[in-house]
C-alpha positions as CSV (number, residue, x, y, z in Angstrom):
1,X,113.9,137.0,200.2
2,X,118.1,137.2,199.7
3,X,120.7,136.1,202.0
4,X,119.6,138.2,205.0
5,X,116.6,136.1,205.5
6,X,117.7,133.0,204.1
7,X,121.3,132.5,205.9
8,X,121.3,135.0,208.8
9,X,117.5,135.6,210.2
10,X,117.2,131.7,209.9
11,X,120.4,131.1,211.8
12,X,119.4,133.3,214.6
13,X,116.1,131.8,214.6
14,X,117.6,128.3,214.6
15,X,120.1,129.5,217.7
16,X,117.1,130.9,219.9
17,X,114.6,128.1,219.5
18,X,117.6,126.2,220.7
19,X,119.0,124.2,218.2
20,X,123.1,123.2,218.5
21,X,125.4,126.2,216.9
22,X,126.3,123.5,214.5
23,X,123.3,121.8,213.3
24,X,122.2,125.8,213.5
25,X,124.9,126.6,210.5
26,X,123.5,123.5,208.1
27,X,120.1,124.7,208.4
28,X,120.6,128.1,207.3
29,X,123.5,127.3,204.8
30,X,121.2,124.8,203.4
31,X,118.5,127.7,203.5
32,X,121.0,130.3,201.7
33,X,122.4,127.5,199.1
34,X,119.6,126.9,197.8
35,X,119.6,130.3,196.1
36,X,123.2,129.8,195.1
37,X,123.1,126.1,193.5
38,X,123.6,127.2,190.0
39,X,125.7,124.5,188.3
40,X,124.4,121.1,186.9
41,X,127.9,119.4,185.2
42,X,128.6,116.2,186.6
43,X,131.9,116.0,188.4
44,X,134.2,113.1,187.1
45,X,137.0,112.4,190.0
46,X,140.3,111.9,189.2
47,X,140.5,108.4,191.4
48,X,137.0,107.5,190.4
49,X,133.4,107.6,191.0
50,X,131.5,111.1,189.9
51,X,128.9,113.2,191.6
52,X,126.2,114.3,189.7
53,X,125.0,118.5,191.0
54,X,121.4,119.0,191.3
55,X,120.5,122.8,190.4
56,X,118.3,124.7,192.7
57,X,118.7,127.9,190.9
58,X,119.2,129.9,187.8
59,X,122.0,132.6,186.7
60,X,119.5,135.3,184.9
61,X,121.9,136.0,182.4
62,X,121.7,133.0,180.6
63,X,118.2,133.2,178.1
64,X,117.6,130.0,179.5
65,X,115.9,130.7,182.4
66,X,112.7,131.7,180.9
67,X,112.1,128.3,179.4
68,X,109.5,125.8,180.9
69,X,112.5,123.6,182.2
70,X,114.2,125.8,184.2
71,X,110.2,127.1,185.7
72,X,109.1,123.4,186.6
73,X,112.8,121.8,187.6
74,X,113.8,124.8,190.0
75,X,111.4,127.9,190.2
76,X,108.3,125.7,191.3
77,X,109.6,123.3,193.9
78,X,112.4,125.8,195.1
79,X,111.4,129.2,195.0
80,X,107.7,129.8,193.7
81,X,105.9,126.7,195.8
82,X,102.3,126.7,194.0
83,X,99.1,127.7,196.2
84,X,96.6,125.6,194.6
85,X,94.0,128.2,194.3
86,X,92.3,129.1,191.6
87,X,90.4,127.8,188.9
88,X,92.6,127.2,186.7
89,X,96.1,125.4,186.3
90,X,98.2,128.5,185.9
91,X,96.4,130.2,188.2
92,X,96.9,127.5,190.9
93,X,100.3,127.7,190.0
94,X,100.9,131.1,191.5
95,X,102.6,130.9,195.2
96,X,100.3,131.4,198.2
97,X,101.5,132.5,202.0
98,X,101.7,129.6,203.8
99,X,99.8,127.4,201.9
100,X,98.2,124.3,202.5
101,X,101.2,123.0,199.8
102,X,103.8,125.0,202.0
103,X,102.3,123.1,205.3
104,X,102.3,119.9,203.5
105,X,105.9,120.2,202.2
106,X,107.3,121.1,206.0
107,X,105.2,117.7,207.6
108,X,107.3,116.0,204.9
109,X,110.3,117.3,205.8
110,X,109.6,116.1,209.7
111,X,109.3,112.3,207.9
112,X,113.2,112.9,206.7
113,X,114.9,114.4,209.7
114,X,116.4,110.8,210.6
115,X,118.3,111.1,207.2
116,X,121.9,111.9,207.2
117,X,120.9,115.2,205.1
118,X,118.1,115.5,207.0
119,X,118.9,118.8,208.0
120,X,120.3,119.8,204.9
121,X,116.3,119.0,203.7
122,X,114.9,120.9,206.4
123,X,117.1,124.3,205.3
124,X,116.0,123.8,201.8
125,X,112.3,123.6,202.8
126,X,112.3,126.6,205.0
127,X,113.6,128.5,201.8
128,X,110.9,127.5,199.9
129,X,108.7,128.3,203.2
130,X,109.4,131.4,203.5
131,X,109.1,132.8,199.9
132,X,106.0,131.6,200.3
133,X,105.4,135.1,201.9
134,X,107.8,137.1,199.6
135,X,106.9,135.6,196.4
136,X,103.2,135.4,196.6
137,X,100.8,135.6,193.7
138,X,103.7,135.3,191.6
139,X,104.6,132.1,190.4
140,X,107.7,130.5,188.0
141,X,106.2,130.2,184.3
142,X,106.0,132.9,181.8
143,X,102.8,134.1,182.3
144,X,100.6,137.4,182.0
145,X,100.1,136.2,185.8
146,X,103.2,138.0,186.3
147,X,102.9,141.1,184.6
148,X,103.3,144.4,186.7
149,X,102.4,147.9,186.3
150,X,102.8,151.5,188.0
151,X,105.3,149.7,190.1
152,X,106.3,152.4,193.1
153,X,108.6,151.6,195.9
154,X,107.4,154.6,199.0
155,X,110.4,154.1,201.5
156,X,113.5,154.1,199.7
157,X,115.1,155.6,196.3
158,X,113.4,154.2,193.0
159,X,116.2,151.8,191.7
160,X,116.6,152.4,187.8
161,X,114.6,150.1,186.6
162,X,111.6,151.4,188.9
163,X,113.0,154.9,187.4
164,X,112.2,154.1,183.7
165,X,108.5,153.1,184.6
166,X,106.9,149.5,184.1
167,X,106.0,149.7,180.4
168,X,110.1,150.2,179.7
169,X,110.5,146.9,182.1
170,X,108.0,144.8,180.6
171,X,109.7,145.6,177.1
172,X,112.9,144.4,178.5
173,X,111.9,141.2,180.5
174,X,109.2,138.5,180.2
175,X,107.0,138.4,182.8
176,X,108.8,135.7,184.8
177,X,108.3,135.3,188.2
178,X,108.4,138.9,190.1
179,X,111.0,139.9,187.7
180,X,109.2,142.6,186.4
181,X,108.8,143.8,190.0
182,X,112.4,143.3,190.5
183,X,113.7,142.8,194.3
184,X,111.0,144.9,195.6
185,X,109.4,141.4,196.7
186,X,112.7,140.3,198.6
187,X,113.6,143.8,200.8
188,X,112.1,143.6,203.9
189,X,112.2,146.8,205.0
190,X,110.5,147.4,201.7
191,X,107.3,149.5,201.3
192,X,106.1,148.9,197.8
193,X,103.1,148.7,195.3
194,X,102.0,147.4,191.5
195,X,98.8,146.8,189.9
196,X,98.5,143.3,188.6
197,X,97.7,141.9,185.2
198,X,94.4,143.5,183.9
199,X,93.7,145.0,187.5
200,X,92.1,148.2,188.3
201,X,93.9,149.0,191.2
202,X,96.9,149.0,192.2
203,X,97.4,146.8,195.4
204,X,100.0,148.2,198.6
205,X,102.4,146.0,199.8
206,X,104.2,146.0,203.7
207,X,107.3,143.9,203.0
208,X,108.1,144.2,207.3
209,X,105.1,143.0,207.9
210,X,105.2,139.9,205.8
211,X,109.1,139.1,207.0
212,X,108.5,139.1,210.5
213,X,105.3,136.9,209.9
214,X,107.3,134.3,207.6
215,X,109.9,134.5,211.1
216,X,107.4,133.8,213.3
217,X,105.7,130.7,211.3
218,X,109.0,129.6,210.7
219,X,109.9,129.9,214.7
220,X,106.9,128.1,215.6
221,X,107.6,125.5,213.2
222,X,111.2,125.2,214.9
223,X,110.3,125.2,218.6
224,X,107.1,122.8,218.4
225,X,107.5,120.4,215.4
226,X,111.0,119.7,214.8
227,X,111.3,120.1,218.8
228,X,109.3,117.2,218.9
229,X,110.4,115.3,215.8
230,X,114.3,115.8,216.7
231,X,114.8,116.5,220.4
232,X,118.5,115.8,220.3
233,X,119.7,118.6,217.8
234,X,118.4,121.1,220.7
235,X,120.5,121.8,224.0
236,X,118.5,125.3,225.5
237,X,115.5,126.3,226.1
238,X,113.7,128.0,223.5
239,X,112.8,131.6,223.4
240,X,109.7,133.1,223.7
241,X,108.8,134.4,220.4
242,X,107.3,137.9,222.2
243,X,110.3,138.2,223.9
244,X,112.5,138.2,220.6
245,X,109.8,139.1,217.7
246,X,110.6,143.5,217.8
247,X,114.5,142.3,217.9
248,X,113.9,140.6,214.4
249,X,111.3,143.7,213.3
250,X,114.3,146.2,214.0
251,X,116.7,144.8,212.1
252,X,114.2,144.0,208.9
253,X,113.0,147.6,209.3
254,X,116.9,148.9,208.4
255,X,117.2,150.3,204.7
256,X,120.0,149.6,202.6
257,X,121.3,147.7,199.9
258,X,121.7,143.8,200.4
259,X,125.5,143.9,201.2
260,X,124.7,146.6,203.7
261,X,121.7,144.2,205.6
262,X,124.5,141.4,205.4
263,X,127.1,143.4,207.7
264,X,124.0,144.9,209.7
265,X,123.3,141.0,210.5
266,X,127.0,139.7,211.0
267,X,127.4,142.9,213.5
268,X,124.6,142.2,215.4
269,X,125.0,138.8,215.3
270,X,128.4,139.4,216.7
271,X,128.0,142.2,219.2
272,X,124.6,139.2,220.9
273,X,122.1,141.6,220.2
274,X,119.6,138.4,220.0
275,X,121.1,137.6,223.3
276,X,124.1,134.7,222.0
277,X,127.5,135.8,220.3
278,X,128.4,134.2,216.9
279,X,130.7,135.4,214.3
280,X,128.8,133.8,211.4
281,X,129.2,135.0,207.8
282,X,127.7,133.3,204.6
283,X,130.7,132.1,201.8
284,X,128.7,130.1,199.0
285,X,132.0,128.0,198.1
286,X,132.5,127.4,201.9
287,X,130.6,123.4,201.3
288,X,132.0,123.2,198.2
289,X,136.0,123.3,199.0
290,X,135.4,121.2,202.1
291,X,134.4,118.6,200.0
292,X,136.4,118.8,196.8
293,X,139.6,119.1,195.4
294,X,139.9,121.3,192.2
295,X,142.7,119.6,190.1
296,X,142.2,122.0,187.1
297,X,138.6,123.9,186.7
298,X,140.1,124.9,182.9
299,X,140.2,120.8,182.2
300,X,137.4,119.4,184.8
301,X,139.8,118.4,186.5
302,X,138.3,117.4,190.1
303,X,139.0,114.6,192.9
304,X,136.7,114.4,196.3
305,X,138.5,114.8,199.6
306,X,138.3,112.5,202.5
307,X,134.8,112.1,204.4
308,X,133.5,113.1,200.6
309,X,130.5,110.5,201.3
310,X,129.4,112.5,204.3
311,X,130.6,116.0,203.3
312,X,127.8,118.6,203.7
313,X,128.2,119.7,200.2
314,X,127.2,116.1,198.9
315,X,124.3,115.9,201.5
316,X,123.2,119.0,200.2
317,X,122.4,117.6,197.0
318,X,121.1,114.6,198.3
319,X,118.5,116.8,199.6
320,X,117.8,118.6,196.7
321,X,117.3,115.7,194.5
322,X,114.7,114.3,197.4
323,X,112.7,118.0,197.8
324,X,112.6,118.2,194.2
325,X,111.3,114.8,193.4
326,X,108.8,115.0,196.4
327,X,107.4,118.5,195.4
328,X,107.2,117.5,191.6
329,X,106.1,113.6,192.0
330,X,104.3,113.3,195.3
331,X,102.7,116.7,196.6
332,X,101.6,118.5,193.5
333,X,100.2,115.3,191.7
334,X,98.0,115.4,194.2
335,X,96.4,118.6,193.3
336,X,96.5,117.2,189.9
337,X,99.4,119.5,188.8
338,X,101.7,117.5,186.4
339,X,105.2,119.2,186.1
């Protein structure tokens, strides 16, 4: 999923179960960030202390993303959240919609609400949530698992990639992730197919279908257990799913390119077609300068601002380092997967 799932369906999810406009924004920012976290240098302030950056994801024209680092420290507990089925280890790496892992991970997340990043935890689990429906039987190593062939995309233009046919792609690119399926996985208007490593068949995916399910899981996740964990953070009553659910299918349904689906979403947003008005748009530095000063990038040069300590930027990292270190350390150990 890209940034019109992650950022703008979660915020209008967030703002019709309820939730405060404010504590709305974190949440999906958090959501969004977490496919934009790309750096890992420690910043060294200029009137002292540093901040070390935890990395949530991977620029993919750097080589290094294919290593075994970059799959266990950020693909697995951030984007490709393993299933645990199979019968063996690579197998049960691959991500499952909402898996028994997935469900696991959010009751976590309820346990860490009362933490001053609590919110900024609960954005980065719903990202990892709702791939769980985009990037299943895929999963973060480099693995045959995820090879793909005859890879056809029915309602929209073949991009170029799709244009050259599989065999070019998989001479180009290891089979990483759905890499080799390019975004086909993340448009969810997207009507799409591929036959899998060493299958017969090709197997017909309905992207709309499985966007508006990930919405709905993560709606009811919103309006009954984080209701009930976090009462205060909400001031209306929510929705009923019914009453919203074709609202969300419509504007999945849209084709066009991602910047396209942004401005669909900030329009709509905007103009209350979920029935509120917010003039809402995504800017991945937005955290970032409220919370530091950049003396000279050329030099590392860097100071925080005041309220640093509590900036959402900072929190945000907090609560990667925490997801990350209960995904890898706590919930997959108990599966007996070692990362």
């Amino acid at each position: 999923m890209q940034v019109d799932f992650h950022f703008y369906a979660i915020y209008a999810l967030c703002m019709l179960s309820g939730i405060k406009p404010e504590c709305s924004k974190i949440i999906a920012y958090a959501s969004q960030h977490t496919d934009d976290a790309k750096y890992n240098h420690e910043l060294v302030f200029e009137s002292g202390g540093r901040f070390k950056q935890q990395m949530s994801a991977h620029r993919f024209l750097d080589l290094h993303v294919f290593s075994k680092e970059v799959a266990y420290e950020i693909f697995l507990p951030f984007h490709f959240l393993p299933g645990i089925e199979g019968k063996d280890f690579h197998e049960q790496l691959c991500c499952r919609q909402n898996s028994r892992t997935a469900l696991e991970m959010l009751k976590d997340t309820l346990n860490t609400l009362e933490k001053p990043y609590g919110l900024h935890r609960l954005g980065i689990a719903l990202h990892a949530y709702a791939d769980t429906w985009s990037h299943q039987n895929f999963h973060g190593l480099l693995k045959y698992h995820n090879e793909v062939e005859d890879l056809k995309c029915e309602n929209r233009k073949q991009g170029i990639l799709e244009e050259f046919g599989n065999s070019v792609i998989s001479g180009l690119v290891p089979p990483i992730g759905h890499v080799q399926a390019y975004t086909c996985p993340d448009e969810p208007y997207l009507v799409w197919s591929y036959r899998p490593y060493q299958a017969k068949n090709a197997i017909k995916i309905n992207n709309l279908d499985r966007t508006v399910d990930a919405a709905a899981h993560v709606y009811h996740f919103l309006t009954t257990k984080v209701k009930e964990k976090k009462p205060e953070i909400f001031i209306d009553t929510s929705k009923n799913w019914r009453s919203v659910e074709n609202k969300f299918r419509n504007v999945f349904a849209v084709v066009g390119r991602l910047e396209e689906r942004e401005k669909l979403w900030q329009r709509k947003l905007k103009e209350g077609f979920f029935g509120f008005s917010s003039v809402i748009r995504y800017d991945d530095r937005e955290w970032f300068r409220e919370a530091v000063e950049v003396i000279d990038k050329a030099y590392m040069k860097y100071d925080k601002k005041d309220g640093f300590a509590h900036a959402d930027w900072k929190y945000f990292h907090d609560a990667l380092t925490l997801h990350k270190f209960y995904v890898k350390n706590e919930l997959l150990p108990r599966y007996g997967i070692i990362t």
